[in-house]
N, C-alpha and C positions, 0 to 999 in steps of 0.2 A: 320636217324640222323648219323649213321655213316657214318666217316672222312674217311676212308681209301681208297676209291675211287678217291677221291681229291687228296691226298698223292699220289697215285697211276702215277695219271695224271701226276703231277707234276714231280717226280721220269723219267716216259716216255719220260718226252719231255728234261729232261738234259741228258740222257741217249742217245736219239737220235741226241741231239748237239754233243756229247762225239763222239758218230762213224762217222759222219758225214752226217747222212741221213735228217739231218734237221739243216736249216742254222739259225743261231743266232738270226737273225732279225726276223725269223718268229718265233721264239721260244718268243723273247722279245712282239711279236705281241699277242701272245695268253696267255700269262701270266700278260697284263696288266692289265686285268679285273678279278685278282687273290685275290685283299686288298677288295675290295666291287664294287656292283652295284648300281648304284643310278637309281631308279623307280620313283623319282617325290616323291613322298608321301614316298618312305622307301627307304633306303641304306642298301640292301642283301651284310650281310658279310659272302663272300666267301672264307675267310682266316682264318675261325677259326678254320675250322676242323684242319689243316694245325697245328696252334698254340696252342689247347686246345686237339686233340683229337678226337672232336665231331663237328659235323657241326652247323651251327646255330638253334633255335627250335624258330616257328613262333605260338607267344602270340597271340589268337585268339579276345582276346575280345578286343572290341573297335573297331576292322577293319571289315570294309565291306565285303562282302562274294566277291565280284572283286577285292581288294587288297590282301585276302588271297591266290585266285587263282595265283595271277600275281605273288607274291611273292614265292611261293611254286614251280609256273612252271618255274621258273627260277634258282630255286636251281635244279632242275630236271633235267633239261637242260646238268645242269655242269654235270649230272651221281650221284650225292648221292641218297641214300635210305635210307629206314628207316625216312623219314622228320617228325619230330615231329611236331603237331598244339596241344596247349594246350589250352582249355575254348574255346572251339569252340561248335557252336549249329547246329543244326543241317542243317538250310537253308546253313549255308559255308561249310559242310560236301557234301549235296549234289550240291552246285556248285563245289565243287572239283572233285566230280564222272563226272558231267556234262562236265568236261573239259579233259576226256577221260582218269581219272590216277587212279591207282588202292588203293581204300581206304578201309582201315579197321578202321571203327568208331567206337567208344566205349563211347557213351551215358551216362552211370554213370558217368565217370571220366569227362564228357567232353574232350575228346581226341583222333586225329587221327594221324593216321601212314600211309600217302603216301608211296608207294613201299615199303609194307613189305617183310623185307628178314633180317630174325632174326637168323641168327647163334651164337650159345652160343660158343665162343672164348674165356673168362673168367673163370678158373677154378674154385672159389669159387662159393658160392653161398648166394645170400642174404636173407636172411629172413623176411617179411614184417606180422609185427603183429599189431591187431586192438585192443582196447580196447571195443567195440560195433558194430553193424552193421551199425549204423548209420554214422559211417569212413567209410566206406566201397568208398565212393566216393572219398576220399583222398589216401587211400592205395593202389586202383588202378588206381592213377595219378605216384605211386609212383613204383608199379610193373609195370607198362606196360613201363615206362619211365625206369628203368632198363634193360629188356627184349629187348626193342630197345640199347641199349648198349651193349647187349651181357651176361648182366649176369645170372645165373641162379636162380630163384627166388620160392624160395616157401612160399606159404600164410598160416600164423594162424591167425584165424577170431574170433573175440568174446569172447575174456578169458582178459578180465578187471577181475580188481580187487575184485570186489564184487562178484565172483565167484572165488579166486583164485584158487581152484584145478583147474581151465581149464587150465589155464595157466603152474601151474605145471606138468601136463601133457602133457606136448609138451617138456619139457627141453632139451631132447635128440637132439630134432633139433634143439631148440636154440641156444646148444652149438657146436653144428657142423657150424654152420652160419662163416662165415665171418665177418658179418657186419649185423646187427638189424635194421631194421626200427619200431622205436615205434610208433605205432598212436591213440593218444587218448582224446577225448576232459573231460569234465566233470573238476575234480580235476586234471585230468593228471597225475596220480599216475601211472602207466602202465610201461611207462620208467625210473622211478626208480626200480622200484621190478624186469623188465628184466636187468639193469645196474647192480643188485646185483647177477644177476646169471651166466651172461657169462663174458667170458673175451675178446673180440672183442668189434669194438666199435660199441655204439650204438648211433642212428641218432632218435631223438625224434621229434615228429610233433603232436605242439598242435593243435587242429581242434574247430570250432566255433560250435560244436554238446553240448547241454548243456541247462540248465533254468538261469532265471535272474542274478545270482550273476558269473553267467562263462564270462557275459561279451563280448560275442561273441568268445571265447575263449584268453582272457586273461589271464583269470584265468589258464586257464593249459597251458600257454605262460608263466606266472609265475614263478609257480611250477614248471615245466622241466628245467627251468633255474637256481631253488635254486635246483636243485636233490642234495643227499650229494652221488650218488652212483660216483663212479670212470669213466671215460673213455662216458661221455654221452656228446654229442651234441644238440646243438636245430637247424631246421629253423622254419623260419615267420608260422604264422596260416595260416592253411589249403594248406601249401606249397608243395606238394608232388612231384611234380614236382623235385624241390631241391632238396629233399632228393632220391629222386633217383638218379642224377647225384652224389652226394657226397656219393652212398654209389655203386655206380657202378665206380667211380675214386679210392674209396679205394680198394672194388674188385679184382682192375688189376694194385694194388701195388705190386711188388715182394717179397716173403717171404715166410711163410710156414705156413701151417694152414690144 
């Protein structure tokens, strides 16, 4: 997923226009296929690492395990790594091995990392807490998608509410956090009670984990959203994904912490 390979390219070849080792027109030749590629079936944008940071991250579900390929091997192509596939099952995991690229699948989360090369370049660190184990497939949508960003992530698993000493027990690293990812379905009380104890922001994710009245997590779609704690965020149910870019973009905000 990281951009800076792109950036890179891009930097190289005005650089070599600049001395003169590369003439304009071929420099215009190779930079044309810089905004996106069109594959028929998808338009690979190649300019967002460029624009955002981060290169594009390839939505698994719904696509064929040959559109994923096709699409993956051609951000490859360009030199990025780290290519994020999200909701991906396992027959596209291993057509993607099958297509000779190096994968690191992670089955819980549903999510793979074409050419892992994860250097933590982000000095904070984020912290990814679960309200249950039954998140556990959300929160590591949400650390792994961090960790390909660069940030440094440490997990607290299972200290919901209804045990709150667990939770109390960790505070030391809550507050050293940067940035909280809260995850927790049921009521979704979880990200408030961490929003009442650090002072960083924290990024709340309702999860569809829960009985009849959660509503598939509505319910603590909710509630995270009426939180009366200060400085809390929400995204979509079961979104981890999201909240790991929004809370690896704060991260590697300038400041002090």
């Amino acid at each position: 997923m990281s951009a800076i390979n792109e950036k890179d390219r891009v930097l190289k070849l005005l650089r070599r226009v600049a001395n003169g080792s590369l003439l304009p027109d071929e420099a215009l030749s190779r930079l044309q296929t810089l905004p996106f590629e069109d594959l028929g079936f998808a338009k690979v944008d190649l300019h967002r690492g460029v624009r955002q940071g981060a290169a594009e991250v390839v939505l698994g579900e719904g696509k064929t395990p040959e559109q994923i390929v096709a699409i993956v091997s051609r951000m490859r192509e360009r030199g990025l790594r780290n290519i994020l596939v999200t909701r991906i099952d396992q027959a596209a995991a291993d057509a993607l091995r099958a297509s000779d690229m190096s994968v690191t699948h992670h089955p819980l989360p549903r999510l793979a990392v074409v050419e892992q090369d994860l250097p933590l370049r982000l000095a904070g660190n984020v912290v990814v807490a679960s309200g249950g184990t039954g998140d556990l497939p959300v929160c590591e949508e949400a650390a792994i998608t961090c960790e390909a960003l660069g940030s440094r992530v440490e997990r607290i698993y299972d200290v919901g509410i209804s045990g709150l000493h667990r939770l109390l027990a960790q505070r030391e690293r809550l507050v050293r956090a940067r940035v909280v990812i809260a995850v927790a379905g049921m009521e979704g009380a979880l990200a408030s009670v961490i929003g009442g104890l650090v002072s960083c922001p924290v990024i709340a994710v309702p999860t569809s984990v829960g009985y009849g009245a959660s509503f598939g997590g509505i319910t603590a779609l909710l509630a995270m959203l009426n939180s009366c704690a200060s400085g809390v965020a929400v995204v979509n149910i079961d979104n981890g994904f999201g909240a790991g870019v929004l809370a690896s973009r704060i991260n590697g905000m300038k400041g002090e912490k």
